[in-house]
PyMOL commands that place a pseudoatom at each C-alpha (Angstrom):
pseudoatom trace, name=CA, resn=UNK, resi=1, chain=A, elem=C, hetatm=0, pos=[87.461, 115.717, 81.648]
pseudoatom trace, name=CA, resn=UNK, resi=2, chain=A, elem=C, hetatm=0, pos=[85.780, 116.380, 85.002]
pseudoatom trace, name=CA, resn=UNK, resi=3, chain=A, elem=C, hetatm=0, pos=[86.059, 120.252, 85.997]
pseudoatom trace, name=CA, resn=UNK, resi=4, chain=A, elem=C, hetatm=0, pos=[83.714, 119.535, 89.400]
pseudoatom trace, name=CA, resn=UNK, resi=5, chain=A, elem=C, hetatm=0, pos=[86.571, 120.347, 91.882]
pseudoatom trace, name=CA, resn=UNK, resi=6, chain=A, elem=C, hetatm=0, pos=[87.892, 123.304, 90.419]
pseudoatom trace, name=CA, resn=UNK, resi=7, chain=A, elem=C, hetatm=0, pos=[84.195, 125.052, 89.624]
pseudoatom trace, name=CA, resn=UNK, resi=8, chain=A, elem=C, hetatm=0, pos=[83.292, 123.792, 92.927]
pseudoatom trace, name=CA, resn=UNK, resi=9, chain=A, elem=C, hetatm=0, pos=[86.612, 125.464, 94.910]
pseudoatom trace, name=CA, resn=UNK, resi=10, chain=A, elem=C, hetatm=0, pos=[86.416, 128.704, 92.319]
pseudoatom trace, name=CA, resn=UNK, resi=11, chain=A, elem=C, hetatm=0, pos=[83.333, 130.297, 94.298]
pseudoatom trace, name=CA, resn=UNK, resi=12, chain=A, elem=C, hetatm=0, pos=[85.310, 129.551, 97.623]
pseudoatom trace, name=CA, resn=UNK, resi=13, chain=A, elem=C, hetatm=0, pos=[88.574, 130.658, 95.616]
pseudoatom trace, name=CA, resn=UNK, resi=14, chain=A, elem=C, hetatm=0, pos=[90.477, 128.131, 96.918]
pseudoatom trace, name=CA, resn=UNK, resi=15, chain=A, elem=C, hetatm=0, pos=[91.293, 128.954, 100.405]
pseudoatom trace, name=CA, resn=UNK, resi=16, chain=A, elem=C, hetatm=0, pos=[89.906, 126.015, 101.812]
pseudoatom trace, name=CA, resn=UNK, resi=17, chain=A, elem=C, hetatm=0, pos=[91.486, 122.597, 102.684]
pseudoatom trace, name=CA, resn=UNK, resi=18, chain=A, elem=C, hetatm=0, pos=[88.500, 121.178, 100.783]
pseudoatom trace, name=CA, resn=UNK, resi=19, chain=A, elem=C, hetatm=0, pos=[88.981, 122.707, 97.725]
pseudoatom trace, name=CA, resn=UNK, resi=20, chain=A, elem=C, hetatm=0, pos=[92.975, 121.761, 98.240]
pseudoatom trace, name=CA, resn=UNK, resi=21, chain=A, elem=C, hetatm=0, pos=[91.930, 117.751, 98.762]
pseudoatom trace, name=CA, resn=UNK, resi=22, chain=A, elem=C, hetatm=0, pos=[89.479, 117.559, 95.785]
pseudoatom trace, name=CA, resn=UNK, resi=23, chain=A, elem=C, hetatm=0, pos=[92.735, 119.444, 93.673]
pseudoatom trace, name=CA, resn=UNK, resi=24, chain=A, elem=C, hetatm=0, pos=[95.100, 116.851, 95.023]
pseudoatom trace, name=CA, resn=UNK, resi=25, chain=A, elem=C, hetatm=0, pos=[92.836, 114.065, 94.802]
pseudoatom trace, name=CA, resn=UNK, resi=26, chain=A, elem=C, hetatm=0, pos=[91.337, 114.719, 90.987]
pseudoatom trace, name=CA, resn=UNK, resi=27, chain=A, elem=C, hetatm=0, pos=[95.271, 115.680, 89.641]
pseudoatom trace, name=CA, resn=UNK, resi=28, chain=A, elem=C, hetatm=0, pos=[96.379, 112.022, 91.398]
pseudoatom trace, name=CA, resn=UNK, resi=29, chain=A, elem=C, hetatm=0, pos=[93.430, 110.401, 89.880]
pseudoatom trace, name=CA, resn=UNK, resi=30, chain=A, elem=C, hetatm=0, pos=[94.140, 111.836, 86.548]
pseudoatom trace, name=CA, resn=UNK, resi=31, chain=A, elem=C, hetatm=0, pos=[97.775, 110.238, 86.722]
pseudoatom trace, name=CA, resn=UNK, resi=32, chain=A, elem=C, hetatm=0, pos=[97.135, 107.226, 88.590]
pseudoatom trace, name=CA, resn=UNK, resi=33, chain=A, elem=C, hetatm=0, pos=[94.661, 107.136, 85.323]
pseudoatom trace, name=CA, resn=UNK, resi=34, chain=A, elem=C, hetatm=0, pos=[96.969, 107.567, 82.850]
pseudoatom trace, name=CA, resn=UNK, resi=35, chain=A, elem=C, hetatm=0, pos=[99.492, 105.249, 84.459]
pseudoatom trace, name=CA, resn=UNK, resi=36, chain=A, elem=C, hetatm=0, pos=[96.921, 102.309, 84.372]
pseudoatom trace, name=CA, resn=UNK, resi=37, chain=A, elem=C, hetatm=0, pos=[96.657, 102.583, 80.270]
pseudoatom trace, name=CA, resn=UNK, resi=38, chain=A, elem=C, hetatm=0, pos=[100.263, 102.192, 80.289]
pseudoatom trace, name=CA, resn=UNK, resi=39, chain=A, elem=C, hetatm=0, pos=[99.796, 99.059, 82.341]
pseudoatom trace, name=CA, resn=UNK, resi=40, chain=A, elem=C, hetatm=0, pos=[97.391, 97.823, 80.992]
pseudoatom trace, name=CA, resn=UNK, resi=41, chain=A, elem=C, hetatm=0, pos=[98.714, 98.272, 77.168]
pseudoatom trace, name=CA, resn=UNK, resi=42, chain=A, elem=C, hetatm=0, pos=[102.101, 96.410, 78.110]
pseudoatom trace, name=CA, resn=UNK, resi=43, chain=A, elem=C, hetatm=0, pos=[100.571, 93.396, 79.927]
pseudoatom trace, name=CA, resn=UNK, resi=44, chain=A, elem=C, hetatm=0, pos=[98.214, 92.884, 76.729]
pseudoatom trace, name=CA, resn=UNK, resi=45, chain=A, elem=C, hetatm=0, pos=[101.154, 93.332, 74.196]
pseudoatom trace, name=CA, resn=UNK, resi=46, chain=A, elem=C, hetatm=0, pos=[102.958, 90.479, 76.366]
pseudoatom trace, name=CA, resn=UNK, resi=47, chain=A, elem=C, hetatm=0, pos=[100.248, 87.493, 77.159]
pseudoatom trace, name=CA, resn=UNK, resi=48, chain=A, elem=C, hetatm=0, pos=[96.903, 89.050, 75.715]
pseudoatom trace, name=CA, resn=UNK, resi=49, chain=A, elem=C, hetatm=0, pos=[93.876, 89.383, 77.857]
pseudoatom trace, name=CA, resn=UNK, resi=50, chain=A, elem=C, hetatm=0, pos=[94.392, 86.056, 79.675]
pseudoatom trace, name=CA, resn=UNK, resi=51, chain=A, elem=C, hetatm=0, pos=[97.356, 87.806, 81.829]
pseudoatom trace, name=CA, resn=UNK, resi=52, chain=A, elem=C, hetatm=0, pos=[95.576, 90.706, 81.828]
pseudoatom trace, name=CA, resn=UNK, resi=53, chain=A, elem=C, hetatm=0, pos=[92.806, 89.326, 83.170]
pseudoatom trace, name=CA, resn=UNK, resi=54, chain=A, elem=C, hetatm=0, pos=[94.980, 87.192, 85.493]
pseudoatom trace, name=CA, resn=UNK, resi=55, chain=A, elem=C, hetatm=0, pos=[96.634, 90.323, 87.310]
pseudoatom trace, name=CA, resn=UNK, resi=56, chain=A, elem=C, hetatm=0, pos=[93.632, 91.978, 87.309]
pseudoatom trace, name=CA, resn=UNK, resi=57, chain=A, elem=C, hetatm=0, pos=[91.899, 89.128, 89.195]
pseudoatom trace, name=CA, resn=UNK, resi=58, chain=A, elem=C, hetatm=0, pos=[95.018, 88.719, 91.556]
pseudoatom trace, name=CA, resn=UNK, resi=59, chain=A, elem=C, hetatm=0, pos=[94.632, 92.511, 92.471]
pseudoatom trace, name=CA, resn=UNK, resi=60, chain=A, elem=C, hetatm=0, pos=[90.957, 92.509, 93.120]
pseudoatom trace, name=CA, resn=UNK, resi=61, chain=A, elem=C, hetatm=0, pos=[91.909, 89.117, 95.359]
pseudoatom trace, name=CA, resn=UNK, resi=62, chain=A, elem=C, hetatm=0, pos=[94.722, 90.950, 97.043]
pseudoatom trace, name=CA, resn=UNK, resi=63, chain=A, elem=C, hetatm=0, pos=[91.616, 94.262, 98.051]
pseudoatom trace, name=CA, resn=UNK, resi=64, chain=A, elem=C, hetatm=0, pos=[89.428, 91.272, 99.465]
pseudoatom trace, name=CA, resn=UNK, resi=65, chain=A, elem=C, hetatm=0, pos=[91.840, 89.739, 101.508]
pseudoatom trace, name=CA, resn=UNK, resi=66, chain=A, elem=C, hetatm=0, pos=[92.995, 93.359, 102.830]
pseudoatom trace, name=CA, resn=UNK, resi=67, chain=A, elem=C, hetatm=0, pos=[89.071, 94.217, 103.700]
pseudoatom trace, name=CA, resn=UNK, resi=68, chain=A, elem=C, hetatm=0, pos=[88.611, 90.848, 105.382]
pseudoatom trace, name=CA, resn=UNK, resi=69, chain=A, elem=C, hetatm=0, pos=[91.540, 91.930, 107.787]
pseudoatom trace, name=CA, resn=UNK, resi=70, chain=A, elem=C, hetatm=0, pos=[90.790, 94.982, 108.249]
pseudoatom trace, name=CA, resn=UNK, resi=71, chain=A, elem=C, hetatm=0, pos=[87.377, 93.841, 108.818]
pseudoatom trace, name=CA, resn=UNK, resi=72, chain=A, elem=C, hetatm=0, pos=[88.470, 91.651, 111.788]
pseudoatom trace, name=CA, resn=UNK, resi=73, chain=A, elem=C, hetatm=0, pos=[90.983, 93.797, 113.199]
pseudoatom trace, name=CA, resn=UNK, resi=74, chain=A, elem=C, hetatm=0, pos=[87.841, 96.760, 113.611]
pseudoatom trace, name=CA, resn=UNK, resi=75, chain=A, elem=C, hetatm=0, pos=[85.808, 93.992, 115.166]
pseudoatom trace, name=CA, resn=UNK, resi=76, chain=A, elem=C, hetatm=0, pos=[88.297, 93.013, 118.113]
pseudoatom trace, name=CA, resn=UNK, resi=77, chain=A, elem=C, hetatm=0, pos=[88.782, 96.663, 118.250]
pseudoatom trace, name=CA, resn=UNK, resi=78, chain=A, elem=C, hetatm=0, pos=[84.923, 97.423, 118.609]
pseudoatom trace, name=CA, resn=UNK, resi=79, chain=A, elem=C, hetatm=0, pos=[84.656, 94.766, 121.642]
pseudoatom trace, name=CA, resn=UNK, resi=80, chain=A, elem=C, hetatm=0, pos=[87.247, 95.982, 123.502]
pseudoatom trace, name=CA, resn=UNK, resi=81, chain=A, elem=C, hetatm=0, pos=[85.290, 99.503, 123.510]
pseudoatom trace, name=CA, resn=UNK, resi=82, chain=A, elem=C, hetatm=0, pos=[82.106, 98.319, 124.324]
pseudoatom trace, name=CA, resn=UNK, resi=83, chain=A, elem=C, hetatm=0, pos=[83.560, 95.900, 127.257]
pseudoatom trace, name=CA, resn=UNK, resi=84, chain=A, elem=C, hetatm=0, pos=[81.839, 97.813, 130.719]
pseudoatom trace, name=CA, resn=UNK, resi=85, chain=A, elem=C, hetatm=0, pos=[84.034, 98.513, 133.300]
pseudoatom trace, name=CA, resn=UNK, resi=86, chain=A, elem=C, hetatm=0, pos=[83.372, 98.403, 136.258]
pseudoatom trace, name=CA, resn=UNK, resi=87, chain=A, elem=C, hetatm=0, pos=[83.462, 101.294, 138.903]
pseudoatom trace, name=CA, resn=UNK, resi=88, chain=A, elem=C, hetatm=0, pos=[86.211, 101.381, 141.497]
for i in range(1, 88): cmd.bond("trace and resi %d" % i, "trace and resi %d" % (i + 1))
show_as sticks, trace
zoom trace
């Protein structure tokens, strides 16, 4: 188990928003964790690692296609910002 956030935030005692993000972050992680075993148990139990390998490669497809977006939509974004105006 990682105890990083908390000794980390217990020398600032844990008034900071800092300290409140790494708390909120590590106790989502730790669910989001325990969640994925559950997952990852029942799609075994119903088509063995082929499906589970399946939906695993569909999800990792589904992250590239969202980064490739995102990817162009922070380009077009970028060129409008750099496009000089001229002065009136």
């Amino acid at each position: 188990m990682d105890f990083g956030p908390w000794l980390f935030c217990s020398s600032w005692r844990g008034t900071t928003s800092v300290c409140r993000a790494a708390r909120i972050l590590s106790c989502g992680a730790y669910s989001l964790s325990g969640a994925a075993v559950s997952i990852i148990a029942f799609l075994h139990g119903r088509g063995g690692f082929g499906l589970l390998l399946g939906v695993t490669a569909a999800i990792a497809l589904g992250f590239v296609f969202a980064t490739a977006v995102i990817a162009v939509l922070v380009n077009g974004t970028e060129k409008e910002r750099m496009r000089v105006v001229p002065a009136e």
